[in-house]
N, C-alpha and C positions, 0 to 999 in steps of 0.2 A: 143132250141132257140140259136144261135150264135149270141156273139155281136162283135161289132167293134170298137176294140180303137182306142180314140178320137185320132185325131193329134194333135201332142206335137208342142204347140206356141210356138216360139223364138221370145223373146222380149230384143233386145239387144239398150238400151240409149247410145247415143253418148258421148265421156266424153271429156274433155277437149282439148283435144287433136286435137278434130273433129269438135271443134264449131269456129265459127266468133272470133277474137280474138279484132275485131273496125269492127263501122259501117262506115267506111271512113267520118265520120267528124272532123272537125275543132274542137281541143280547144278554146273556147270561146271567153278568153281572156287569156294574157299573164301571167296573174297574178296565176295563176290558181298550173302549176306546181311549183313553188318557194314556194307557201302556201303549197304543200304537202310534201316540200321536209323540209322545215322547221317543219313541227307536225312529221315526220317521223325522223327524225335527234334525233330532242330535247327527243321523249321519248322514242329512241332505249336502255339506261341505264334503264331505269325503267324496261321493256319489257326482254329485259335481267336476272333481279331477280325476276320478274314473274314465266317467263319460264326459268329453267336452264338449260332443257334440248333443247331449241330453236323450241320448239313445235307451233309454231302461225305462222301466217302472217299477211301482209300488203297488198291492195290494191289502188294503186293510179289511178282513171280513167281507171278502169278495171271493165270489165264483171262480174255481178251477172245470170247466167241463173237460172230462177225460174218457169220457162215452156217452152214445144216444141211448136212450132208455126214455121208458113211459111212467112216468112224469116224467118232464124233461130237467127239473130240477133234481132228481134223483142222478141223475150222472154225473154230479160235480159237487165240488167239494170247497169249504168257505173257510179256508183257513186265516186266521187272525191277525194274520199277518206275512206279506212274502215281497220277495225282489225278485225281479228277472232283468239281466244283463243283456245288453246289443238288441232291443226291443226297441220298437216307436211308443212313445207314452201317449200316442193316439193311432187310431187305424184309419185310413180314408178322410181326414177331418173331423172325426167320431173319437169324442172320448170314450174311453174302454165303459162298459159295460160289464165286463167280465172276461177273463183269459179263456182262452179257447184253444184246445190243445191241435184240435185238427184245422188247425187254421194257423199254428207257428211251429218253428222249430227248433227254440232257445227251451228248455224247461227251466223254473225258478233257480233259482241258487241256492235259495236258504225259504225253506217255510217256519213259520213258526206258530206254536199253539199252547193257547192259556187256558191250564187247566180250570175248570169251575168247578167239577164234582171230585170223584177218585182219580181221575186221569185213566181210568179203564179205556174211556171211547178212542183217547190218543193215543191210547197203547193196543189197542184191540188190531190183532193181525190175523183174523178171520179173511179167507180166500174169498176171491169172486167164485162162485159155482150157478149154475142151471138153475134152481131153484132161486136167485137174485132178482132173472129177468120176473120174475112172477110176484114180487116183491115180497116172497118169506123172510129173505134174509140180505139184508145188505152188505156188502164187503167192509169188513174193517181199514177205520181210519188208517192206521201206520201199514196194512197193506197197500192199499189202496196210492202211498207217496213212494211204500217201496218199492214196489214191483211195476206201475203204471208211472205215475208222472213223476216221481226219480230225480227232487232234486239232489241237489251235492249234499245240505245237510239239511237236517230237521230237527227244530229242537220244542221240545216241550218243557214249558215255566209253569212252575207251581207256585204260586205268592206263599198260600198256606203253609206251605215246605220251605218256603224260600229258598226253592231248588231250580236250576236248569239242567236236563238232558238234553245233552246234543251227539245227535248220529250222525254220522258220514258215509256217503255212498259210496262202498269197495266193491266192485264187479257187480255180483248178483245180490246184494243186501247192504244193510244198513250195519253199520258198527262203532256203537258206541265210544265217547271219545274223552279220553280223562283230560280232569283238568291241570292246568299248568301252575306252577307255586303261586301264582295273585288267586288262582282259584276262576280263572279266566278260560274260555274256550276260545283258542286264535282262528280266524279265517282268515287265511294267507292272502286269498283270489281279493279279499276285501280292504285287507290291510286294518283288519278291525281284532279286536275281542269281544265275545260276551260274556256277562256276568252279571251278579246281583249286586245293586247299592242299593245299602239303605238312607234312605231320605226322606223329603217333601217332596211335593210336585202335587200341584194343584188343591195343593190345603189338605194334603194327606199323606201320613206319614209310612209307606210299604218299604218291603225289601224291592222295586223298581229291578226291570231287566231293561238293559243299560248296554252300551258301547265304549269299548277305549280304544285309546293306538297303541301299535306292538307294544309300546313302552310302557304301555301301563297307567297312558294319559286319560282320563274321563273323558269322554267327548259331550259339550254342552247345546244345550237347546240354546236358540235364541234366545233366550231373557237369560240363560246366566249369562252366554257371551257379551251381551250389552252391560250387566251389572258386572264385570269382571271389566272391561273397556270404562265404565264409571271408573269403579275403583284405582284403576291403575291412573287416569286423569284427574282424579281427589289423591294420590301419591306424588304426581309432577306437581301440580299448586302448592301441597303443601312442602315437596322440596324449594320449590322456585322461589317461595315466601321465606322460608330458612334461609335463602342466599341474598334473598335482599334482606331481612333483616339482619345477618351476619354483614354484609356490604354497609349497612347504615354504622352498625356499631362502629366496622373499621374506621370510616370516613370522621364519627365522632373521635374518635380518638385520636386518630390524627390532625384535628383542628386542637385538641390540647396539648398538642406539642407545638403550633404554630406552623402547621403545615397543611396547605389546601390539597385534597384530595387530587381536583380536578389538574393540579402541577405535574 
């Protein structure tokens, strides 16, 4: 009996490189990027002594692909913001394009998403089903982080509420997580909290989703840390100026006694 070997499959996925990198829509609202650029700023120091070797990234309103499907934009997901840990913040000499699930095997740490309308879509835990591939029906957003790319947490900001929910990944789902007396959610693995401050930041004044340390410290962008480094160097002058003009005074006075300083 002769047999015949089988023919060898080629199964080659598309990687970054080769996928949608937007599905040409609109940012939301304007508010959108300034939030990301502020969580990315303030905990780039921390992120830093995490990783010393600068093993992570950052995703701002970038692609998560977590399945092939037609459109190819339809199997991924753009969430507003995320981290992923022991990651290259480039693949091959190729800056990311887009995270590619079938291509790593770190999922995010933290996703996070800004509400623009009801927070329906963030919250929408509608199943993948048979009738998806044919595109009736899309799988919901908070499905779609629970059950498939799964990071630790996900947390959905509403400015308009001046609310964050934050979920935490326990076995098979997500379970929401109370806040602590500052009204803070701690991530341990980060060494961070989040929360709302209200403030400025960039000539406008919202409740801001923000980072502190366990302690309950703010963590600052660039520009405060430089006006906080002014400040504290306009406190040294203006001591140092105190002690010579206190030095001057002594020195006067002791020449009305008939006594030179310099004795």
């Amino acid at each position: 009996m002769t047999f015949t070997a089988a023919p060898k499959l080629s199964l080659t996925l598309p990687d970054h490189t080769q996928l949608p990198d937007s599905d040409g829509t609109f940012v939301k609202n304007l508010q959108e990027h300034p939030q990301s650029i502020l969580l990315t700023d303030s905990i780039k120091p921390v992120l830093q002594q995490l990783h010393p070797d600068g093993q992570y990234c950052i995703g701002q309103d970038s692609g998560i692909y977590w399945r092939l499907t037609e459109p190819l934009e339809r199997g991924a997901e753009a969430p507003d913001w995320f981290y992923v840990p022991n990651v290259p913040p480039a693949l091959n000499g190729q800056m990311r394009r887009s995270y590619v699930l079938w291509q790593e095997y770190v999922a995010p740490l933290i996703i996070l998403e800004f509400v623009s309308g009801d927070g329906s879509e963030e919250r929408d835990n509608t199943p993948l089903s048979s009738s998806d591939n044919e595109g009736d029906r899309k799988a919901g957003k908070f499905w779609i982080y629970e059950q498939v790319i799964r990071p630790a947490f996900y947390g959905i900001y509403e400015v308009e509420k001046a609310s964050i929910e934050l979920y935490h990944l326990v076995e098979n789902g997500f379970e929401l997580l109370a806040a602590n007396e500052r009204g803070h959610y701690p991530i341990s693995q980060m060494g961070v909290e989040l929360g709302i401050w209200q403030g400025e930041y960039l000539n406008v004044e919202l409740p801001w989703l923000r980072w502190w340390d366990l302690q309950g410290n703010l963590l600052l962008i660039g520009e405060e840390r430089a006006e906080r480094e002014r400040q504290r160097g306009d406190r040294l002058a203006a001591q140092s100026e105190r002690e010579r003009q206190r030095g001057d005074r002594l020195a006067a006075q002791l020449r009305s006694l008939g006594i030179e300083p310099e004795a």
